[in-house]
N, C-alpha and C positions, 0 to 999 in steps of 0.2 A: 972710519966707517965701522971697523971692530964695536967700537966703543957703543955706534948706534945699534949695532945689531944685539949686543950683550946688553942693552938700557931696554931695547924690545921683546926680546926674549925672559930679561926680567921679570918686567910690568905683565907679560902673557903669564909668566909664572907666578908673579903676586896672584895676578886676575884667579888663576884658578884655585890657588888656596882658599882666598876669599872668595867664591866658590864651593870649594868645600866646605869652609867654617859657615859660607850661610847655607849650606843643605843642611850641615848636622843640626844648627841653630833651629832654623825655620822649617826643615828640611819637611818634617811631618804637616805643619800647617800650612805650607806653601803646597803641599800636594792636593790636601784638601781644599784649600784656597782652587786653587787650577780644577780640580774636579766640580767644584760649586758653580766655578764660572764655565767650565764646559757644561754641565747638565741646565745651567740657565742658560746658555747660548743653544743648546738642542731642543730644550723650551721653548726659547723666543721664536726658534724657525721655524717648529711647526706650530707653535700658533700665528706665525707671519703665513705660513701655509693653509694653516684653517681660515684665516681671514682671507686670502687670496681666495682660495675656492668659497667660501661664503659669498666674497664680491659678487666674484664670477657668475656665481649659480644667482645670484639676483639680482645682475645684470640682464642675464640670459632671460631669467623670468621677468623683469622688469620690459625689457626687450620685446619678450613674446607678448605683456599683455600690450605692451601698445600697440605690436603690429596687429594682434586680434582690433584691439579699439578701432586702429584704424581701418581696417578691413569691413567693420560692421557699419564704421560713418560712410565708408563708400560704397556699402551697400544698400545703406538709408537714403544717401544722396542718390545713386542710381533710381534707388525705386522712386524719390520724389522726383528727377527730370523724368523717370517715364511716365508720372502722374501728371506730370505739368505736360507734359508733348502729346500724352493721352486727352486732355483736358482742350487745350489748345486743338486738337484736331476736331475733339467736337465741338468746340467752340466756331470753328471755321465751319465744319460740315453745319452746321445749325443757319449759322451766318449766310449759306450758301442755301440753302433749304429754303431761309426767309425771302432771302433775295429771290429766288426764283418764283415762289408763291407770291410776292410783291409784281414781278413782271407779265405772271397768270393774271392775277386779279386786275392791272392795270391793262391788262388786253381784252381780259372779259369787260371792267369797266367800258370800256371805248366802243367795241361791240354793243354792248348794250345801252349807251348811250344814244351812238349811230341809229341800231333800231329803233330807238324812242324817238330819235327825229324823224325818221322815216316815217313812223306812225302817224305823229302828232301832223307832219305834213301831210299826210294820206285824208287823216280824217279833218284836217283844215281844210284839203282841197274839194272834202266829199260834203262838208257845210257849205262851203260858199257853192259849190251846184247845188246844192238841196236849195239853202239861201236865195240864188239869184233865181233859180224855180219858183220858189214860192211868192219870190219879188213878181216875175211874170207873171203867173198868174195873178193874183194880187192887183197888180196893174190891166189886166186882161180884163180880174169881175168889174175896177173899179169904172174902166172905160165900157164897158154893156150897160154899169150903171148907171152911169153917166150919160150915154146913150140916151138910154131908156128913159130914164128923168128929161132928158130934151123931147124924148119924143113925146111920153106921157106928161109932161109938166107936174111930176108930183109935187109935193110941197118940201119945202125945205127941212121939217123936223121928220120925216121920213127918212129922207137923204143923211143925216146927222144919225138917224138910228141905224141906219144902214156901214157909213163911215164907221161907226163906234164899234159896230158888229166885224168889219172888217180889220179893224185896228186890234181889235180884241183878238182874232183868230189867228193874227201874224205874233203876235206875242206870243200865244200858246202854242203856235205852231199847227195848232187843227188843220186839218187839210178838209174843204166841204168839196 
């Protein structure tokens, strides 16, 4: 076990000669070497940092505009359902307006209907009395006429001018 510990303690004492021989060697350009790569590794992280905050900040901004985007579409959208719900109510109110103006006029129609039957009846029933009057009489001259021809025995083309006279008067309606 000697043997392994003086073979370790050896090779640790090689190790650092060689060691020394490559500091003295290298010694100067391995420092500069290690200062190159520390000043590019302090480079690389803060520009991994500039990038990281560049991301960031135009995420952020990326971010905000789309929450504006979206904010301004559901602002647009809002205002077109309240165009359309606007639109729609008077669509209805108008709908409702006609309808009701529809059941005026079909009430007025029927009323005025009704009276024109009433009338047209009125003055139908106030012809056929005017009518069956004027039938009466009519029948009343022709029977005096006729009478009167029996008793006077006039002549038949009297009688005929007299008819014609009588037919005539009922057509025109003259009342003698």
């Amino acid at each position: 076990m000697a043997n392994k510990k003086s073979n370790v303690d050896s090779q640790s004492h090689l190790g650092s000669e060689l060691d020394s021989l490559r500091d003295i060697v290298f010694g100067a350009a391995k420092n500069e070497i290690e200062l190159r790569i520390s000043a590019l590794e302090q480079h690389t992280q803060d520009s991994f940092k500039k990038m990281e905050l560049l991301v960031e900040t135009n995420t952020k901004s990326l971010h905000t505009s789309m929450q504006d985007g979206f904010n301004q579409l559901e602002d647009k959208l809002a205002l077109a359902d309240q165009g359309q719900e606007q639109k729609s109510a008077e669509l209805n109110a108008y709908a409702d307006k006609i309808s009701s103006e529809l059941e005026m006029a079909e009430t007025n129609n029927k009323q005025e209907a009704d009276e024109l039957h009433k009338r047209i009846d009125s003055e139908v029933n106030e012809l056929t009395v005017k009518f069956n009057h004027q039938l009466e009489e009519a029948l009343a001259k022709l029977t005096q006429v006729s009478s009167e021809l029996n008793s006077s025995k006039t002549d038949r083309k009297t009688l005929a001018k007299l008819l014609a006279t009588v037919a005539s008067n009922l057509e025109t309606g003259d009342d003698e």
